[in-house]
SEMARSE-805960 format. One line per field, with one value per residue (C-alpha): x, y, z; residue in one letter. Coordinates in pm, 1 decimal, always signed. Layout:
xx c(X / ...)
yy c(Y / ...)
zz c(Z / ...)
aa c(a / ...)
! end
This chain:
xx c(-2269.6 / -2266.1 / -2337.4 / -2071.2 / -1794.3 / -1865.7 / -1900.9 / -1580.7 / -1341.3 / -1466.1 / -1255.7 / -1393.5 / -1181.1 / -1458.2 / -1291.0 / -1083.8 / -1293.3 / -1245.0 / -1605.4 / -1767.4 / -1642.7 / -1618.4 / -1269.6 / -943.2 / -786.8 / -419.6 / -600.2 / -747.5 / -826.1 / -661.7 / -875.7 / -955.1 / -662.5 / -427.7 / -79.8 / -108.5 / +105.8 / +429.9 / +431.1 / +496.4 / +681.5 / +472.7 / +598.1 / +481.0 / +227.1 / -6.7 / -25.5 / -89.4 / -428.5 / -502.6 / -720.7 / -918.4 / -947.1 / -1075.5 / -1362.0 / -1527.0 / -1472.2 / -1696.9 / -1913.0 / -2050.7 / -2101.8 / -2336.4 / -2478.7 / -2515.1 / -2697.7 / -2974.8 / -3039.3 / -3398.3 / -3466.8 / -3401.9 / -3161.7 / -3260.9 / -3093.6 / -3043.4 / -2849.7 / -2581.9 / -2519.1 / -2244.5 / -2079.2 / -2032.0 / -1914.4 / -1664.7 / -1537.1 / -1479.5 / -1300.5 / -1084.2 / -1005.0 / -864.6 / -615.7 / -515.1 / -449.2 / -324.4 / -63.6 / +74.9 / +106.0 / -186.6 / -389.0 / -750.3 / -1073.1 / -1455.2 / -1703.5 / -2041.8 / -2265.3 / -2578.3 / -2689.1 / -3013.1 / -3196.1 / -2825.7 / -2853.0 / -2559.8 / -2651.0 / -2992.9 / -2936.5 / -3113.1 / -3022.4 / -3247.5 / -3017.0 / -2648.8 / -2536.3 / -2167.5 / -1832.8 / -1589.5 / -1199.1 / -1092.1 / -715.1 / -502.6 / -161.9 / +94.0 / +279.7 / +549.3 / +485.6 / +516.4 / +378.1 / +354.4 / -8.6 / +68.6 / +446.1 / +168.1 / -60.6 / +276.6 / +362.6 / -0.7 / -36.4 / +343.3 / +260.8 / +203.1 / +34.5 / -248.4 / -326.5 / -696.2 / -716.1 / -947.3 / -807.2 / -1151.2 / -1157.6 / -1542.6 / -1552.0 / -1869.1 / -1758.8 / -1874.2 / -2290.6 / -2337.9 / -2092.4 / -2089.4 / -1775.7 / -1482.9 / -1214.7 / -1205.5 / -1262.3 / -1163.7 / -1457.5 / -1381.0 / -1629.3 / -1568.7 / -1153.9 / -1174.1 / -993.6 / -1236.4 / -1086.6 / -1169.4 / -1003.1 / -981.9 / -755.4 / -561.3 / -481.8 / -437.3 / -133.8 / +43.7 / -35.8 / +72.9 / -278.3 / -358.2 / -258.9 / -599.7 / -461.4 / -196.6 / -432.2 / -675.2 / -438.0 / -272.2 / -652.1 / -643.6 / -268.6 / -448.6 / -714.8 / -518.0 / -380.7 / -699.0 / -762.9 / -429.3 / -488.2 / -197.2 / -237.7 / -372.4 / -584.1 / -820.0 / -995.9 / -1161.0 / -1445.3 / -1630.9 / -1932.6 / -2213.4 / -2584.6 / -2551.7 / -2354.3 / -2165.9 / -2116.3 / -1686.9 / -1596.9 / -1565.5 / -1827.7 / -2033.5 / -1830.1 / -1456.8 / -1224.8 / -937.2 / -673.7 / -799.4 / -553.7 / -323.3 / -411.2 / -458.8 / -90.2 / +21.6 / -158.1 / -9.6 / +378.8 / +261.1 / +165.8 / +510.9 / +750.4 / +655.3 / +413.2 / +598.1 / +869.4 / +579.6 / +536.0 / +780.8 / +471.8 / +273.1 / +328.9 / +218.5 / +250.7 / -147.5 / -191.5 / +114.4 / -5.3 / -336.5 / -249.7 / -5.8 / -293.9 / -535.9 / -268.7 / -209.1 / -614.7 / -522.2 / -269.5 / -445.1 / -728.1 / -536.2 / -358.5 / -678.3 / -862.3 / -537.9 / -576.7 / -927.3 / -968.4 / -655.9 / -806.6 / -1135.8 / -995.5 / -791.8 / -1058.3 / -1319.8 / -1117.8 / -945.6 / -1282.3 / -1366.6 / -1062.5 / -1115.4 / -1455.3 / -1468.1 / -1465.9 / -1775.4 / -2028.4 / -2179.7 / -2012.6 / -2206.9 / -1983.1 / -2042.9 / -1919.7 / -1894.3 / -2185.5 / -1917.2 / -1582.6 / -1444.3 / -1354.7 / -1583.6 / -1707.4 / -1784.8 / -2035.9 / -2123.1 / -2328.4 / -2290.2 / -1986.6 / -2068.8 / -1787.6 / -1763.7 / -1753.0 / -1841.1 / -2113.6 / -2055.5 / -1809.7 / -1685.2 / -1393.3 / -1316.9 / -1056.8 / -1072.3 / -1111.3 / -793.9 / -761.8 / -826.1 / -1117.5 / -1342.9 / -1251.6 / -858.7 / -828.2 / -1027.3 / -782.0 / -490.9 / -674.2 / -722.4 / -379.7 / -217.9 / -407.3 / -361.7 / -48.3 / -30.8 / -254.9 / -25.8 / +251.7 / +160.8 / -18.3 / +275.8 / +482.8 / +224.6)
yy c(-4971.5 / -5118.0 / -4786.6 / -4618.6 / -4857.0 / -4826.7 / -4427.1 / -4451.9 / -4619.6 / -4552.6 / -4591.7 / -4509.2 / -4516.3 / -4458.4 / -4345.4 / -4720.4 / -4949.0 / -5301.2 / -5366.6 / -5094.4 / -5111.2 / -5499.4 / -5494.2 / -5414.9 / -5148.5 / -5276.9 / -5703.8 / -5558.1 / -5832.6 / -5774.1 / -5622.7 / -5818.2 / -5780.4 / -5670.0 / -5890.2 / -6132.2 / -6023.7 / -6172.2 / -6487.2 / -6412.1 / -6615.1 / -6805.4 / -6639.3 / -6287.0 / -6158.1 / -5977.1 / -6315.9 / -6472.6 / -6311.7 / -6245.5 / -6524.2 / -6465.2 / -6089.6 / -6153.1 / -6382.8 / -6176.6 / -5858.9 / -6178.4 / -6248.1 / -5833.1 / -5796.7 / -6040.1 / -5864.2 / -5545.5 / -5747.7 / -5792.1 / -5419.0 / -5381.5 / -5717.4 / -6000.0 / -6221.7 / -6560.6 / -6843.4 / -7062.8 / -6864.7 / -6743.0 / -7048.9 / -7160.7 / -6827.2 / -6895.6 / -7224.5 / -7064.5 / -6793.8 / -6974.7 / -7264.6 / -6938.8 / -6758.2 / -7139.2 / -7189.8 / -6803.7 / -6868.2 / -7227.4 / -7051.5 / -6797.9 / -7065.1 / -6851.8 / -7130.6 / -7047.1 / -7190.8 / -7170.6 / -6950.9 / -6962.9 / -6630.5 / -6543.9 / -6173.3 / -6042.8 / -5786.5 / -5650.8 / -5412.6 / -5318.3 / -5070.8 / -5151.1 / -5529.7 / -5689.2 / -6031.7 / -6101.7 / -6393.5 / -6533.7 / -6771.4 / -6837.9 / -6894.8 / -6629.8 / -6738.8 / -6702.4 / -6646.9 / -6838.6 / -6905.2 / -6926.3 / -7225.8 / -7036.8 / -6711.7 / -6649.2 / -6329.0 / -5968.1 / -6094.7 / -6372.8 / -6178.8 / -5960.6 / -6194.8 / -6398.3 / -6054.6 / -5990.3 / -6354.3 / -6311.1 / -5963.9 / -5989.0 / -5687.6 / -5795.3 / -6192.8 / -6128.8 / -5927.2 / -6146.3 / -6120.8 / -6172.7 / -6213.2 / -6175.3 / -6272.3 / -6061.7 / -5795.5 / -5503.0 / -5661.1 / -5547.4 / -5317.4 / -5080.9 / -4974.4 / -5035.4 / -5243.4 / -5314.6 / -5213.1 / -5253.6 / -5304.2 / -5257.8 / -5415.8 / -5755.6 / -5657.2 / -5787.0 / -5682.0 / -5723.5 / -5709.0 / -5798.6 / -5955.1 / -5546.9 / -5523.9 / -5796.4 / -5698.1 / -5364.1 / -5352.1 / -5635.0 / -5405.7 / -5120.0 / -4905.0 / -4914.7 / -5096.0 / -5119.0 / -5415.9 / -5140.2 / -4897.4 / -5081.8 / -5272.2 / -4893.9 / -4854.3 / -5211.0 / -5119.6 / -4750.9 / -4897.2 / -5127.6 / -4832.8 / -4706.3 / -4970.2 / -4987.9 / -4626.8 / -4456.5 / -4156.2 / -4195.5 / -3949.9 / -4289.4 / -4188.5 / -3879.2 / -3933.4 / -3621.9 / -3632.9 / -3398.9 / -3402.4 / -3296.4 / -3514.1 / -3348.4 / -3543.1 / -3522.5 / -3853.8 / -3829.9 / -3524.3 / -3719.9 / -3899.2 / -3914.3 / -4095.7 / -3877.1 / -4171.6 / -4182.8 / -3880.4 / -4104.8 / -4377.3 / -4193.1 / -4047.4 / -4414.0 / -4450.3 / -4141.5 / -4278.3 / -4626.3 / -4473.1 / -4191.2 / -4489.3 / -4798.2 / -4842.7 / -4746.9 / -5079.0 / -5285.3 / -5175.3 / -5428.8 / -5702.0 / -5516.1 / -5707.9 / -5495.4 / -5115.7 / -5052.9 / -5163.5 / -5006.9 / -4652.8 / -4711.8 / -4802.5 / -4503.2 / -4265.7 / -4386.9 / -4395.8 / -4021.1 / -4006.5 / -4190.9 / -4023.5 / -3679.7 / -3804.6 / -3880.4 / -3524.5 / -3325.5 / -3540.7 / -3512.2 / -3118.0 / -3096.9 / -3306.7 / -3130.4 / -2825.8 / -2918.7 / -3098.3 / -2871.0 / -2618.2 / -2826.3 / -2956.7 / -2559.3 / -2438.7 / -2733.8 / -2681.8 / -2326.0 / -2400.5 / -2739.0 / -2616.2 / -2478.9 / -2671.8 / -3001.2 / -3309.1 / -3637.3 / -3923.7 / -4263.4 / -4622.0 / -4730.7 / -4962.9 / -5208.1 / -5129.2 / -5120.4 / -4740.2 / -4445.3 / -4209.7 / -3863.1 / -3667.7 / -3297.7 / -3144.8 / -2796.1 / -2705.9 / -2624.4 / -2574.7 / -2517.3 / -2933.6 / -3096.7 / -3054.1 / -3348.3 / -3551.2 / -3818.9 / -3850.5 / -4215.3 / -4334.9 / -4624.2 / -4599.8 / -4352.9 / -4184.7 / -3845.0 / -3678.3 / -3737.8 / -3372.2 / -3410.9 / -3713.6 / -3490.9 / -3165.5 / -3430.5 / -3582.4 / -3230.4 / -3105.1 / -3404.1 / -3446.0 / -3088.6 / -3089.1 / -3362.2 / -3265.9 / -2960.8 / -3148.3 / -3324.0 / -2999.7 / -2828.8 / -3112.9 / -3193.0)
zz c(-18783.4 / -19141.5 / -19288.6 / -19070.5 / -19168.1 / -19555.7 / -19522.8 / -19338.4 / -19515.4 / -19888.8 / -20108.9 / -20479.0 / -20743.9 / -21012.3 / -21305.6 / -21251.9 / -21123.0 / -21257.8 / -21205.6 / -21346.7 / -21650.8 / -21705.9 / -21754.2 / -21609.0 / -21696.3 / -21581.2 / -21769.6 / -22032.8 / -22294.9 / -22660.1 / -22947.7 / -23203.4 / -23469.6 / -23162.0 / -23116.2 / -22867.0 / -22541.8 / -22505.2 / -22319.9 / -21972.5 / -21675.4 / -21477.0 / -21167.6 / -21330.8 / -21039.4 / -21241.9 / -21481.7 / -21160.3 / -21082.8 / -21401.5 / -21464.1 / -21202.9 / -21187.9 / -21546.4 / -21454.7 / -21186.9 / -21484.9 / -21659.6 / -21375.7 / -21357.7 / -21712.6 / -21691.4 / -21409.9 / -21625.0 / -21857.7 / -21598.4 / -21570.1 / -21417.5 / -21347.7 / -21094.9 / -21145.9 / -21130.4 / -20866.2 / -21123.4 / -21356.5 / -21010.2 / -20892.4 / -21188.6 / -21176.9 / -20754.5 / -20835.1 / -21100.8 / -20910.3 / -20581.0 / -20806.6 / -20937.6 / -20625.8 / -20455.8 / -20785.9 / -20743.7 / -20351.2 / -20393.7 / -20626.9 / -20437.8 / -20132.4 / -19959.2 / -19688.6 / -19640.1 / -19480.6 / -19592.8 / -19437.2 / -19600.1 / -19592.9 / -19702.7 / -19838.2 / -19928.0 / -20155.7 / -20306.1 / -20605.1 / -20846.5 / -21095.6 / -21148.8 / -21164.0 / -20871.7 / -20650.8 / -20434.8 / -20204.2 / -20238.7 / -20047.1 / -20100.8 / -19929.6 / -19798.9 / -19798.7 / -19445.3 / -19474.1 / -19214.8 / -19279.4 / -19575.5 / -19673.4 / -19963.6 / -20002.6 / -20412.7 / -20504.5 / -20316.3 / -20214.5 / -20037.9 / -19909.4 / -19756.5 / -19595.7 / -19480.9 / -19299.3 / -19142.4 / -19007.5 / -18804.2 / -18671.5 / -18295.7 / -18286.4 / -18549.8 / -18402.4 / -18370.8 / -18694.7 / -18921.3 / -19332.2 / -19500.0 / -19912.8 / -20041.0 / -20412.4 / -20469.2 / -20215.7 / -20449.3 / -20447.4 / -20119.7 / -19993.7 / -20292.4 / -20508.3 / -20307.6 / -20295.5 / -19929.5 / -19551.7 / -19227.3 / -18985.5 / -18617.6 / -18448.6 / -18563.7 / -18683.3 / -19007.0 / -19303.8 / -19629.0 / -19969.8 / -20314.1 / -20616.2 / -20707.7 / -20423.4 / -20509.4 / -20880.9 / -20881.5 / -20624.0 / -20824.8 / -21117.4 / -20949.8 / -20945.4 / -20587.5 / -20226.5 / -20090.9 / -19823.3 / -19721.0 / -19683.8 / -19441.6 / -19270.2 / -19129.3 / -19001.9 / -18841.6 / -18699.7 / -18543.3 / -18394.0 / -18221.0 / -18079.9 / -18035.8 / -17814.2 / -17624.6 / -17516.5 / -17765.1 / -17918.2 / -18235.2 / -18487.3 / -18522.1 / -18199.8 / -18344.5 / -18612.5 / -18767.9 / -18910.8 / -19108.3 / -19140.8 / -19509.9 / -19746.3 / -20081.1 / -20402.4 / -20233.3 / -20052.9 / -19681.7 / -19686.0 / -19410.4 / -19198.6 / -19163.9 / -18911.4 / -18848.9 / -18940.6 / -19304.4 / -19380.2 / -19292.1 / -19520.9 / -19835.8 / -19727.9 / -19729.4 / -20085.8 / -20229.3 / -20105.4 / -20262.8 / -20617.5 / -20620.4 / -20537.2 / -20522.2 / -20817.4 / -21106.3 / -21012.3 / -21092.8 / -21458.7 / -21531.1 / -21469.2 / -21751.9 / -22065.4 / -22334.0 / -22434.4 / -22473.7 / -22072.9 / -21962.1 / -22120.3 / -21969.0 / -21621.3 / -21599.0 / -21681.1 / -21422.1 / -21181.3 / -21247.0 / -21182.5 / -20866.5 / -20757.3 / -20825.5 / -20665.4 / -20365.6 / -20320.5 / -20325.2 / -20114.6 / -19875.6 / -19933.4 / -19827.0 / -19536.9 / -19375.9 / -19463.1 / -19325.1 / -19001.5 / -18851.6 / -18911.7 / -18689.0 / -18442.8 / -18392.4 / -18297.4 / -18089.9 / -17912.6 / -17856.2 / -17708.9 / -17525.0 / -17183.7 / -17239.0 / -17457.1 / -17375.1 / -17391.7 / -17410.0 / -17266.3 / -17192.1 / -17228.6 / -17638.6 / -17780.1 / -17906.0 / -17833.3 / -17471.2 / -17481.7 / -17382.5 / -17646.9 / -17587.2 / -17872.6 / -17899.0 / -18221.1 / -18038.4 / -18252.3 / -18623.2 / -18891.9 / -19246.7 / -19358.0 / -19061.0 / -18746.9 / -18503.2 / -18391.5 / -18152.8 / -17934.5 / -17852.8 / -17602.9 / -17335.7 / -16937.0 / -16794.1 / -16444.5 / -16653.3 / -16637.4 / -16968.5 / -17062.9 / -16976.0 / -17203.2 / -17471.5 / -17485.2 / -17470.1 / -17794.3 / -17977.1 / -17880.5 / -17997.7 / -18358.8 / -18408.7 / -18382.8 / -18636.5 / -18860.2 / -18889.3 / -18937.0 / -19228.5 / -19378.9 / -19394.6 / -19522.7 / -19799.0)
aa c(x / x / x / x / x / x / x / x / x / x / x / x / x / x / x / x / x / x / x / x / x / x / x / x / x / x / x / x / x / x / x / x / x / x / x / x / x / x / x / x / x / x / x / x / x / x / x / x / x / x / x / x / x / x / x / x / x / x / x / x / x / x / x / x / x / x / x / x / x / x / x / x / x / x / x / x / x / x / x / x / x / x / x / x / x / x / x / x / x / x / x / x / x / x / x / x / x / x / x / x / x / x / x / x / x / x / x / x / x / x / x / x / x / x / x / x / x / x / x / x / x / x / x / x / x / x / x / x / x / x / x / x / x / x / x / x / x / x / x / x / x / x / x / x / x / x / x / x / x / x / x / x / x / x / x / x / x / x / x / x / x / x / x / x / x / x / x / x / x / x / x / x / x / x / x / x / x / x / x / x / x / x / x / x / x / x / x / x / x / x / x / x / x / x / x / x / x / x / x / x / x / x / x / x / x / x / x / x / x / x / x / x / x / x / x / x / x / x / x / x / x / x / x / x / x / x / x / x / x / x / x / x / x / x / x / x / x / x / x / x / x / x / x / x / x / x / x / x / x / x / x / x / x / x / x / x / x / x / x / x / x / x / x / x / x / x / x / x / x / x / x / x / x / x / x / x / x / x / x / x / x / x / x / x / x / x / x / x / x / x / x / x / x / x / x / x / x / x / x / x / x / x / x / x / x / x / x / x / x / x / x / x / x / x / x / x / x / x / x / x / x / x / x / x / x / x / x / x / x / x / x / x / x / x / x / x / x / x / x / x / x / x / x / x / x / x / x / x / x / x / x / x / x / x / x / x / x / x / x / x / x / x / x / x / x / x)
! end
């Protein structure tokens, strides 16, 4: 299930990834012999996190510097101490209220630097005193919403040591919402909206679950896996997220370039979000392409291949799985829906029809 999740909701952004590349491209420190940036207002959100979207940049450079080689207990256990002492000032400032949940992971690897255990706490967020910041106006607007009371808002601090490079997920079978200080940064910055994003797939599988139509309950998958994200497995309602991201980065990012305090980051965080945004648009292009391919030829044949339903391993909805229809991208899929007086195959040609429809939609509006 772990795999599935992290294939599903990938979300690389490698040619901006804080992580990767030690610093931020939206925080980058000053060169030496550069002007110190203008002295900003305390209530600037991208000051805000700065501080600590700058230590964990810190915290995997020294990582890097392990390359090959195990990194010792002993030499951890001050940077957990240091970021968990940052990330409770960051949510302490934006009026964010959190509790402690300690986990252990094992054998983690991050570009040939190797950890062998972490134990460490995850911030569990539950409620917010004074929202001051879009961060904690977000988590203020998650923790009201009737529709999302069991959703569970989970930051990880070292998110990216064992779940790979992204900047968060939404896992169904536990419905948590994971994000890291990535996440956090770059939509104050204006880069990305990563808690947007997975929050839409939180919102659709509620539907899911309710029985609504949604493009959430159809997941395609493929044997063989191409260097393009989404090659291998791909939950129908991701199109919709990466819509939501390209709306996010036309007209709402560029109104925060007023929290950028110098020219040098403000030229660099307009280029990667043209990457972005780029980025975004083809991978829009090619899964509608690829979708409504698959799902025209299932349609056109599902009265007669073989349908494997039963009840869900996890979720209380049945799943039905065929590998008898091959397309161009993808060669199995699942149809997921719970319990109705329809026949298996009834609920499954409402399914197709509906998503095809719009799928279409959005392909010609794109």
């Amino acid at each position: 299930m772990k795999k599935h999740v992290s294939t599903l909701l990938y979300f690389i952004l490698g040619f901006c990834f804080v992580f990767f590349t030690g610093l931020s491209t939206t925080y980058a420190k000053p060169k030496r012999g550069e002007k110190p940036a203008p002295i900003s207002s305390v209530n600037n959100p991208l000051e805000m996190v700065k501080p600590f979207s700058n230590l964990t940049a810190d915290f995997y450079d020294f990582v890097l510097r392990y390359n090959g080689r195990l990194i010792p207990g002993k030499d951890l256990q001050p940077w957990i101490t240091k970021i968990q002492n940052s990330a409770e000032d960051y949510f302490n400032s934006i009026g964010v209220q959190y509790e402690l949940q300690m986990v252990k992971r094992e054998d983690m690897e991050f570009q040939g630097s190797f950890i062998e255990k972490l134990s460490y706490p995850l911030f569990i967020i539950s409620g917010v005193s004074e929202a001051r910041e879009s961060n904690g106006q977000f988590f203020e607007k998650v923790l009201s919403d009737s529709r999302l009371q069991s959703l569970k808002l989970v930051f990880d601090p070292f998110l990216p040591l064992w779940s790979g490079p992204i900047q968060g997920f939404f896992e169904p079978s536990s419905n948590s919402l994971y994000f890291s200080v990535t996440a956090l940064s770059y939509r104050t910055g204006g880069l990305g909206d990563t808690l947007e994003h997975e929050l839409l797939h939180a919102l659709e599988n509620e539907n899911l679950l309710k029985g609504s139509l949604t493009l959430a309950a159809i997941t395609l998958m493929a044997d063989q896996r191409t260097p393009e994200v989404y090659s291998d497995f791909l939950r129908l309602d991701e199109i919709e997220t990466h819509l939501l991201d390209i709306e996010f980065l036309t007209e709402q990012a560029p109104q925060l370039e007023e929290n950028v305090l110098d020219k040098g980051s403000l030229k660099r965080l307009r280029e990667e979000r043209n990457k972005n945004l780029e980025f975004k648009k083809e991978t829009v292009q090619r899964l509608l392409k690829n979708s409504l391919k698959y799902l025209s030829k299932l349609r056109e044949n599902i009265n007669t291949i073989a349908m494997n339903c039963r009840a869900d391993d996890v979720l209380p909805l049945r799943v039905c799985k065929t590998s008898e229809v091959a397309g161009e991208s993808y060669d199995k899929v699942e149809i997921r829906f719970p319990a109705t007086p329809q026949t298996d195959l009834q609920k499954m040609k409402e399914l197709l029809d509906w998503s095809l429809q719009r799928l279409s939609l959005y392909q010609r509006a794109f």
